[in-house]
C-alpha positions in Angstrom: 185.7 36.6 48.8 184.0 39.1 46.9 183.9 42.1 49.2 180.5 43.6 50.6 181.4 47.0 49.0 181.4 45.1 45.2 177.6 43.8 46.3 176.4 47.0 47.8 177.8 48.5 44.5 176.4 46.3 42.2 173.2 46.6 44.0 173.4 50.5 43.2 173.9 49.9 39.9 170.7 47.5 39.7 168.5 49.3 40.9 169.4 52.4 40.3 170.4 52.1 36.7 167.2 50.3 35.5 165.3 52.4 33.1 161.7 51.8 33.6 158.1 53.0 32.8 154.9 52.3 35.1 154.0 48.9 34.6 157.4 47.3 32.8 158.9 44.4 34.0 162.3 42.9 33.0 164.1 40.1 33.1 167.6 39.5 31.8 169.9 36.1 32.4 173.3 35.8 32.5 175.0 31.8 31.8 178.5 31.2 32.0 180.1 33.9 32.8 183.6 33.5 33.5 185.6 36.5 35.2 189.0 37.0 37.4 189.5 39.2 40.1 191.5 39.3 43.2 190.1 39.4 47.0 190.7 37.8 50.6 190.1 34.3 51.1 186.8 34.4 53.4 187.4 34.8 57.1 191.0 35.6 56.4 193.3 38.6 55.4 194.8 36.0 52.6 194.8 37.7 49.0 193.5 35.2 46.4 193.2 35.5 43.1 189.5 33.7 42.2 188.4 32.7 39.3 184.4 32.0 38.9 181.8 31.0 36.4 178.5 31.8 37.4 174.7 31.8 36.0 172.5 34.5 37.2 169.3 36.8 36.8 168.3 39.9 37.7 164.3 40.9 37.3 162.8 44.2 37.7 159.2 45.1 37.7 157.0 48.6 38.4 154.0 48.7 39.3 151.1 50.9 40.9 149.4 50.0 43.8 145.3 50.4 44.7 146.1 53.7 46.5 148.5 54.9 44.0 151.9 54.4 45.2 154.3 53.5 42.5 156.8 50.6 43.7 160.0 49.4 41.9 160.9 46.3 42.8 163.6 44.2 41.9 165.8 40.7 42.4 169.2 39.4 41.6 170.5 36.1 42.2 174.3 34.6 41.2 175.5 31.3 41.6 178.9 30.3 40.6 182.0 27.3 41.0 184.8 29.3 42.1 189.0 28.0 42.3 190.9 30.4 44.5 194.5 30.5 44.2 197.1 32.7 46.8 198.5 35.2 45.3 201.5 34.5 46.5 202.1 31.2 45.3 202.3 29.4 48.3 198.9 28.0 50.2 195.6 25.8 49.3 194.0 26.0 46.1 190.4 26.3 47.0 187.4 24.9 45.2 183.8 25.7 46.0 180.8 27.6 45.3 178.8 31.0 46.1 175.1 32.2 46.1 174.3 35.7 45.8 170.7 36.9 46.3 169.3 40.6 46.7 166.0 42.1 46.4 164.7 45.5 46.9 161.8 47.8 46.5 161.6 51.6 46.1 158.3 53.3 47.0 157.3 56.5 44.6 160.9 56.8 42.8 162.1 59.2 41.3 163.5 59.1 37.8 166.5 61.3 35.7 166.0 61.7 32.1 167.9 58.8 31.4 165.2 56.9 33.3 167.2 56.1 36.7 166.1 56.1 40.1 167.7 59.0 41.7 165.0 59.1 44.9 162.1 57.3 46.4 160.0 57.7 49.5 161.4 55.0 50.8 163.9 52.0 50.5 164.2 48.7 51.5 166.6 46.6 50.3 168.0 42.8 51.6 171.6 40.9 50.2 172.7 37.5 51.1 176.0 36.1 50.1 177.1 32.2 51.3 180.8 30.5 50.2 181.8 27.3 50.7 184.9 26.1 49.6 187.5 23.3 50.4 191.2 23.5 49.9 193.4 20.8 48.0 194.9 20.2 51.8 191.1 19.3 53.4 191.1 22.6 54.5 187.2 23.7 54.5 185.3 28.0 54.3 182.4 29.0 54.8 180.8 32.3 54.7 177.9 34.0 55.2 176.6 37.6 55.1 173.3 39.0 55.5 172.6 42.6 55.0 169.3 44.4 55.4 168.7 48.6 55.0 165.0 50.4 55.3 164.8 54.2 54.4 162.2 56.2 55.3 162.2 60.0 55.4 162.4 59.7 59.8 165.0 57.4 59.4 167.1 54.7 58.6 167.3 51.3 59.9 170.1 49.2 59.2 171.8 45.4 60.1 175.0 43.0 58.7 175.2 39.5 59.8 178.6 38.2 59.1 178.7 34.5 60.5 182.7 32.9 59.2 184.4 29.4 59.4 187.5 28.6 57.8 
């Protein structure tokens, strides 16, 4: 559905476009959000154009620890009832659901003047994202994707878990 490039996107943008000062948190919900966009069907090639209506939240907190490393930590989850229809005109119509979840943390970030993390000692940063869906024809998808990144200043350690049934 949604391709991991939009999430790993979207996770740039939340982390690294929330303004902060030591000790803030933030929390900001979203309900009923309806948007379009095209994208495969899960485990398939298949364009789709999907339409979804999802609730989420995204919190974001700073804080300083005993020793005095600052960390910025945040979360996102997204749910949302999806209908998928091919693009072409000719297929299933699938109806179903999706979960998004992230979290991250950045240790001793760096901030622009606008108040964005530009650097940070070190990241570590987790995504989930699970579809399920069933076509008009009986047809059932399901999808899920796990992605986990740790940066250090040695190195990076990386993983993506794609498990797919349609």
């Amino acid at each position: 559905m949604i391709r991991r490039a939009l999430w790993v996107i979207l996770f740039g943008v939340l982390l690294v476009g929330s303004s902060t000062t030591a000790g803030l948190a933030e929390t900001e919900t979203s309900h009923k959000q309806t948007f379009t966009f095209v994208d495969v069907l899960p485990c398939t090639t298949i364009p789709y154009s999907i339409t979804a209506t999802s609730n989420g939240v995204v919190h974001f907190n700073e804080k300083t620890l005993p020793d005095g490393t600052v960390v910025a930590q945040f979360t996102f989850t997204e749910t949302a009832k999806f209908t998928a229809r091919p693009v072409s005109g000719s297929g299933a119509v699938f109806h179903g659901s999706y979960t998004v979840w992230g979290g991250g943390m950045a240790f001793n970030p760096v901030y622009d003047d606008d108040g964005n993390i530009v650097s940070a000692d070190k990241w570590v940063n987790t995504f989930t994202f699970t579809v399920r869906g069933t076509g008009e024809d009986g047809t059932r998808l399901f999808l899920h994707q796990t992605q986990h990144i740790n940066v250090n200043p040695n190195n990076t350690n990386e993983f993506f878990n794609d498990s797919c049934d349609a």
